[in-house]
Structure formats: structure tokens, C-alpha cells
C-alpha positions as a Markdown table, in Angstrom:
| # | Residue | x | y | z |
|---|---|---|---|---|
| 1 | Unk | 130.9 | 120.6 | -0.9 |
| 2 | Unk | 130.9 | 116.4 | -1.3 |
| 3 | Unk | 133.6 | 114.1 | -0.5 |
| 4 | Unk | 136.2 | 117.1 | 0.0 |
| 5 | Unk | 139.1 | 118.6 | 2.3 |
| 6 | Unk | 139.1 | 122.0 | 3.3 |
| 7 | Unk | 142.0 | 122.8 | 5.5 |
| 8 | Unk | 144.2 | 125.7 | 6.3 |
| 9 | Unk | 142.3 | 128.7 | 5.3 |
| 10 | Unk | 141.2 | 131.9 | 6.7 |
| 11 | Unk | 138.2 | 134.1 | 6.0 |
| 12 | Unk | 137.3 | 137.7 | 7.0 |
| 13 | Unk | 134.7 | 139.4 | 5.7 |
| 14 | Unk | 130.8 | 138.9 | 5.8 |
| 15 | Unk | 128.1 | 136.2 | 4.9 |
| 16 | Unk | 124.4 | 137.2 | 4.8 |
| 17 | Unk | 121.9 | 135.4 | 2.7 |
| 18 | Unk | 119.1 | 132.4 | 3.7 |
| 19 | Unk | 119.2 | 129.0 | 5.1 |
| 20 | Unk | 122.1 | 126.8 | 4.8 |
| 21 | Unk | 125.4 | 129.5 | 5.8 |
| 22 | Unk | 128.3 | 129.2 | 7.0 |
| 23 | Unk | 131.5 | 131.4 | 6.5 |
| 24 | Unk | 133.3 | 128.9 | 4.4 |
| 25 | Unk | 130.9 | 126.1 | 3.1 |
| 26 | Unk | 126.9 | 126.6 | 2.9 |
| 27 | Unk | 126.2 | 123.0 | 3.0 |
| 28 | Unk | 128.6 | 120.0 | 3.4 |
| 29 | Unk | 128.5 | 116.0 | 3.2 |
| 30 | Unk | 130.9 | 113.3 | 3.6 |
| 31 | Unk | 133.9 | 116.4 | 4.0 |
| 32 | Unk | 136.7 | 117.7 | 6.5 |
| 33 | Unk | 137.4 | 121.1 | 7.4 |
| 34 | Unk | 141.2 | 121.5 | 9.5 |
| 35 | Unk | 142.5 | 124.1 | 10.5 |
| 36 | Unk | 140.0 | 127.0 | 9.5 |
| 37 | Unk | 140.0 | 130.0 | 10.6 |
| 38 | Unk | 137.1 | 132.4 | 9.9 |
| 39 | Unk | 136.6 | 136.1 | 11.5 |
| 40 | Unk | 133.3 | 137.0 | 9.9 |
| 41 | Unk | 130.2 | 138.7 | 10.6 |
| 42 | Unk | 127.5 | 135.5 | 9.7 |
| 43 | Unk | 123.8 | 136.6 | 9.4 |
| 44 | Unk | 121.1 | 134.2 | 8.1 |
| 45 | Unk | 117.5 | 134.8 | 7.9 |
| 46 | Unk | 116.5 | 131.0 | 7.8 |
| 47 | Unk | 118.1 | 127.6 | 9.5 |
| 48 | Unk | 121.1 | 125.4 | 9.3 |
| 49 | Unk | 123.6 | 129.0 | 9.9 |
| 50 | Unk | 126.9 | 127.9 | 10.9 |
| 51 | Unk | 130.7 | 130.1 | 11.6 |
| 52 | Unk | 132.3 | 127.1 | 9.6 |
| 53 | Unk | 129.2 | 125.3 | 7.9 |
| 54 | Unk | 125.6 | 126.0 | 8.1 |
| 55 | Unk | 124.2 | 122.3 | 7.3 |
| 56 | Unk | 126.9 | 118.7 | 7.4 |
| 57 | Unk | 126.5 | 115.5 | 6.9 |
| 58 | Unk | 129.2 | 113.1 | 8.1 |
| 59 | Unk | 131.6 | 115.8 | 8.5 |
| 60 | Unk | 134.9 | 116.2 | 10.5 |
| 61 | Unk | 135.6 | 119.7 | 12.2 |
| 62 | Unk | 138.8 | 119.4 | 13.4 |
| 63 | Unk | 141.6 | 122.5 | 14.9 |
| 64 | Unk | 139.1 | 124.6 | 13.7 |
| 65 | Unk | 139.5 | 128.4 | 14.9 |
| 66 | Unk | 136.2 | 130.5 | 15.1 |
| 67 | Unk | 135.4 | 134.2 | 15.7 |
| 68 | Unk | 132.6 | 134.8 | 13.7 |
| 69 | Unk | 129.5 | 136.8 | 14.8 |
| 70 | Unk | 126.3 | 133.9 | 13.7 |
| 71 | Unk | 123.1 | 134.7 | 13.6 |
| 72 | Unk | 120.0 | 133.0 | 12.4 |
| 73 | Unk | 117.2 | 131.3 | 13.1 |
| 74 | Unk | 116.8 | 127.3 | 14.1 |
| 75 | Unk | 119.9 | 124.6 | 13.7 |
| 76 | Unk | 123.0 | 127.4 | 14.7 |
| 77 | Unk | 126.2 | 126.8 | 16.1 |
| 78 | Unk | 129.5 | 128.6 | 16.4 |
| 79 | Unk | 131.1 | 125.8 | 14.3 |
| 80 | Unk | 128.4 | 124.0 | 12.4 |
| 81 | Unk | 124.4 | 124.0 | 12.3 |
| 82 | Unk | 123.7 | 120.9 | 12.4 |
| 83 | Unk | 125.9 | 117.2 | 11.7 |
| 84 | Unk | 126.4 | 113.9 | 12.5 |
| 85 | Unk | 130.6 | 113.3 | 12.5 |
| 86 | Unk | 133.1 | 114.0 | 14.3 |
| 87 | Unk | 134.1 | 117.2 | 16.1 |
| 88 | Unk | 137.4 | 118.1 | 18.1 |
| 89 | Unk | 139.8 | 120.9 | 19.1 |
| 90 | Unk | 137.7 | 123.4 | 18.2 |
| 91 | Unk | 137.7 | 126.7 | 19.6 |
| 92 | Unk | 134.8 | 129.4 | 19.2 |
| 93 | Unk | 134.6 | 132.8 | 20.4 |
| 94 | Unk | 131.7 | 134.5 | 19.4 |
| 95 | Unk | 128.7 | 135.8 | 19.9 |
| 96 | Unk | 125.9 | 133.3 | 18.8 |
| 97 | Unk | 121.8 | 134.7 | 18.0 |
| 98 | Unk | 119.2 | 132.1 | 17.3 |
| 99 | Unk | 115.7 | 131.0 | 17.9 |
| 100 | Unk | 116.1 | 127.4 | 18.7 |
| 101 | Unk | 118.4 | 124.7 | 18.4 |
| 102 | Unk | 121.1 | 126.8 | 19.3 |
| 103 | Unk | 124.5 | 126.0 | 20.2 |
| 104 | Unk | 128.3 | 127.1 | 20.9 |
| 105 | Unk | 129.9 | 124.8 | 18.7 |
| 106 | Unk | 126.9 | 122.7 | 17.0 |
| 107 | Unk | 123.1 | 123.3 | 17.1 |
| 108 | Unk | 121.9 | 119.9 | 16.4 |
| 109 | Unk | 124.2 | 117.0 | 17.1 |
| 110 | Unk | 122.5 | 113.3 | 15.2 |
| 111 | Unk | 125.7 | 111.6 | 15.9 |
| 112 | Unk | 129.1 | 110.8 | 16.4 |
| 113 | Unk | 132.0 | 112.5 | 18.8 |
| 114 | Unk | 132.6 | 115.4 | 20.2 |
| 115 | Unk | 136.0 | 116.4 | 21.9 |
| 116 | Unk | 138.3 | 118.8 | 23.2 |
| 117 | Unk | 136.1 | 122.0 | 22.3 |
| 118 | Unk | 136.3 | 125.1 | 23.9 |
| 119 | Unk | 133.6 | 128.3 | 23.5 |
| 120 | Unk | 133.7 | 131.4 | 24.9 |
| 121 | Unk | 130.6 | 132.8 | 23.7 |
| 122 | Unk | 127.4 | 135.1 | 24.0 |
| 123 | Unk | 124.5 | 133.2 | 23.3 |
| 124 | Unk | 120.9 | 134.4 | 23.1 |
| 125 | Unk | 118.1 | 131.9 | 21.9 |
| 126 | Unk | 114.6 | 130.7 | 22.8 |
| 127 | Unk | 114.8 | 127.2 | 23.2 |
| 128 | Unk | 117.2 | 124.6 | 23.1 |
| 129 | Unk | 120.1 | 126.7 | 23.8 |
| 130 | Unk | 123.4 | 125.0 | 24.8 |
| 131 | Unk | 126.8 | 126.6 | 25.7 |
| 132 | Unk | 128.0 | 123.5 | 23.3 |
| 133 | Unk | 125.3 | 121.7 | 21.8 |
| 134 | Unk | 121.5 | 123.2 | 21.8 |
| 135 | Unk | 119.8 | 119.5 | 21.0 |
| 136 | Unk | 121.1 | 116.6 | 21.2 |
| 137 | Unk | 118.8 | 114.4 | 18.3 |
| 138 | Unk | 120.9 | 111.3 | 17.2 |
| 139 | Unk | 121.1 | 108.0 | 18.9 |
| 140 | Unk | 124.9 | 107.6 | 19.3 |
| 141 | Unk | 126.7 | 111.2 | 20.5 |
| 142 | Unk | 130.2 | 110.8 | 22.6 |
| 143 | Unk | 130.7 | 114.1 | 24.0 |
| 144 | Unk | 133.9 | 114.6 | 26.0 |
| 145 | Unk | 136.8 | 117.1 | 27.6 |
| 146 | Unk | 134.5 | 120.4 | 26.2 |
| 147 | Unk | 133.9 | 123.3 | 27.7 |
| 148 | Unk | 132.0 | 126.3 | 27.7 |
| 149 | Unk | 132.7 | 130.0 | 29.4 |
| 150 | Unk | 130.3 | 132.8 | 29.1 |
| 151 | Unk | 126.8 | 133.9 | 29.1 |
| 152 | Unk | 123.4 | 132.3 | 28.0 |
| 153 | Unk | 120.5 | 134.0 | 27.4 |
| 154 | Unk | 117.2 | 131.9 | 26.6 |
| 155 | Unk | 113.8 | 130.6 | 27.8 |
| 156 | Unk | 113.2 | 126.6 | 27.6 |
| 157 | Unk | 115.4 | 123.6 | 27.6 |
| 158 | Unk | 118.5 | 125.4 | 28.3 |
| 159 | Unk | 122.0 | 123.9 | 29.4 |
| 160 | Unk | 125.4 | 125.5 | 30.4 |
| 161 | Unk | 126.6 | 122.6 | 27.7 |
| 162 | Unk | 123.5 | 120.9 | 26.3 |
| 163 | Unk | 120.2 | 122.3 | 26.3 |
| 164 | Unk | 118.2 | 119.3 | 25.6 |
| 165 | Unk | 120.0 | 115.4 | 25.8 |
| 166 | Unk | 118.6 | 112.4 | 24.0 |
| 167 | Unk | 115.6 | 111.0 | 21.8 |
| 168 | Unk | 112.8 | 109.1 | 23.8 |
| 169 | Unk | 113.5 | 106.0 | 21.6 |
| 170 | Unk | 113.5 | 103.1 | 24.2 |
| 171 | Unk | 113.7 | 100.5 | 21.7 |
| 172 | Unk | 117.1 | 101.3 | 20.6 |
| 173 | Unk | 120.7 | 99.7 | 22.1 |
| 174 | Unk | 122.7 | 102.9 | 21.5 |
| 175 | Unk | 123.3 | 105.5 | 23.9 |
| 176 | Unk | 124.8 | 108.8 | 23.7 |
| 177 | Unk | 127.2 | 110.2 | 26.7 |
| 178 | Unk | 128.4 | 113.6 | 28.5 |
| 179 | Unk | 132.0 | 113.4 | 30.5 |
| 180 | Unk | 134.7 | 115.1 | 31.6 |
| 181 | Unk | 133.4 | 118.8 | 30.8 |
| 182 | Unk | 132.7 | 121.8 | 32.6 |
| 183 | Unk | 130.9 | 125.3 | 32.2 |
| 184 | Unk | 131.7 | 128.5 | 33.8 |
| 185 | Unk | 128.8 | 130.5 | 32.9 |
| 186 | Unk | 125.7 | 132.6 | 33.9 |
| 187 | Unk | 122.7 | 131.7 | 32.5 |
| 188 | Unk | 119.5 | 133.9 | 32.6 |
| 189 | Unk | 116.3 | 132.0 | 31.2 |
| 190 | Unk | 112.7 | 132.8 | 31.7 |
| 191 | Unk | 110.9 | 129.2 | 31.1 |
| 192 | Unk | 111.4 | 125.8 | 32.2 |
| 193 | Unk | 113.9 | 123.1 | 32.2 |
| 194 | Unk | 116.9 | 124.9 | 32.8 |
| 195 | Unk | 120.4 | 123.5 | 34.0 |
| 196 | Unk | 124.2 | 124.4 | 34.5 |
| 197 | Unk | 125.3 | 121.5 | 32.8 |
| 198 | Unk | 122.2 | 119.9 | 30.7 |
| 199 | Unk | 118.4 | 122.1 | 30.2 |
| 200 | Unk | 116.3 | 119.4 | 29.5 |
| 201 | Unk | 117.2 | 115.0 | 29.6 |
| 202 | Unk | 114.7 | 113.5 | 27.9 |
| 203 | Unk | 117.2 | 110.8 | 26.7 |
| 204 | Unk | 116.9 | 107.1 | 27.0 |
| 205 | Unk | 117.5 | 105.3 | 30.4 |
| 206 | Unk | 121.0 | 104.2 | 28.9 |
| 207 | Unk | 122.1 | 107.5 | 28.9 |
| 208 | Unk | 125.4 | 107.8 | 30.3 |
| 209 | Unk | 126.6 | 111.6 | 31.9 |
């Protein structure tokens, strides 16, 4: 999908295939998707798997209702794989099966805001696992009133809401921030760099949480 509106539609059923899934739009730029709601089972065998879209660029996820089953591999989230946009009143409850970059609502966030998302979710990855975002990779992400319930199941660089926050780019005036959220979660890992809130900050001094 390019340069289009998706709203008010509902989905049950299943999606298996590859890289680049998601229960309603494989792979996305410049589009909106309001008021979704998708019950599927989601099962990739590559990266970018999302319960909404596998792969978006500059996309808006907005009142977006989510209880698919995702699986794949690197870059999956209960809403989207991976996108730089803007993200609110989302609500996921799932279970969510990855390898890395793995995330309740978005695997890899490169930008943009984030608010008012709620997951309740089962999440089992290996490394940057989040119980909202698994990395956090762009230099400007507002993330704000989220929250995550549930359990997280992972190794390295795992957060009850982020598993790994910021880019080492000291050079750069933006920043990227983390307020007014909360988890309520258990979170069994085996590896380092483990947190209730954020895994692993590796983000620029200007860093705001």
C-alpha cells in the first residue's frame, strides 16, 4: 500500500508466507490504518511480520485493535514490524514469537511518537525483546502514556517496555524520550542487560526517560 487509508476493517482468518506480513497490509509507506481490527493467526518465516503491517514507512497506527497470534523472525511487533510514524491508542493482545527485534506493539521504532498503547501479551524472543518496542533505532522517538502487562521470555537486551533505547550517534541534536508508562510483568531472561522498564540504554547522553 502507498499514500492510502485503511480504516474500519476487520480480519479473521490466517497469514502465513515470508518476510514482509502483516494481517492486513504486507508492506506500507506514507499510509494510515484506523480503527482495524484483526483476529488472525500471523506466521512468517522471515522479517518485518506485523498483526497490522509487517514493514511501514511513515505510517500512522491509530485505534487500532489487535489479537493476532505473530510469529516470525527479526523486526516483529503486535502492531507493526518496523516504522518510523506515528502510533497511538492501540491495543494488542496476543501472543508475540520472534528472534530479535521483538516487540508488543512495534519491533523497530526509527522515529516518531508513540502514545496511549496498551499490550497484554506473551512474548518470547532472543534479543531485543520489548513489552512495547524491542529496539529503539531512529534519532527522534516520543514514547508516552504506554503500557505493557504480561510475560517476557528472552535472553539479551530485554526491557518490560523497550529492550534496547537509542543509537550511539553523539553528534546528533535529537533525542528520543520514555514517560509516563508503566509495566506489570514477569520477565525471565537468560543473558545480559535485562530491565523492568528498558533492557539495554545505549542511547545518547540527551536521552530523556
Amino acid at each position: 500500500a502507498e499514500n492510502a487509508t485503511i480504516k474500519n476493517i476487520t480480519i479473521i482468518g490466517s497469514v502465513i508466507g515470508d518476510s514482509n506480513i502483516g494481517s492486513i497490509c504486507g508492506c506500507a509507506s506514507n499510509s494510515s490504518f484506523l480503527n482495524c481490527t484483526s483476529s488472525t493467526i500471523i506466521n512468517g518465516s522471515g522479517n518485518y511480520i506485523g498483526g497490522i503491517t509487517g514493514y511501514s514507512k511513515d505510517g500512522i497506527f491509530e485505534e487500532n485493535l489487535v489479537l493476532s497470534e505473530v510469529k516470525g523472525v527479526n523486526f516483529v511487533g503486535g502492531v507493526v514490524g518496523i516504522n518510523n510514524g506515528t502510533l497511538s491508542n492501540n491495543n494488542v493482545r496476543n501472543t508475540i514469537v520472534g528472534n530479535d527485534q521483538v516487540g508488543g506493539i512495534i519491533g523497530c521504532f526509527t522515529g516518531g511518537t508513540m502514545n496511549v498503547n496498551s499490550v497484554s501479551s506473551f512474548i518470547t524472543s532472543k534479543s531485543k525483546t520489548g513489552g512495547i518496542v524491542g529496539n529503539i533505532k531512529g534519532l527522534s522517538c516520543k514514547i508516552s502514556n504506554c503500557s505493557f502487562y504480561g510475560e517476557i521470555k528472552s535472553q539479551f537486551s530485554v526491557g518490560g517496555l523497550i529492550g534496547e533505547f537509542g543509537i550511539k550517534d553523539i553528534y546528533t541534536t535529537a533525542s528520543s524520550s520514555l514517560g509516563n508508562s508503566f509495566a506489570i510483568c514477569d520477565i525471565l531472561a537468560s543473558g545480559n542487560y535485562v530491565g523492568g522498564i528498558i533492557g539495554n540504554d545505549v542511547g545518547k547522553p540527551n536521552s530523556v526517560i
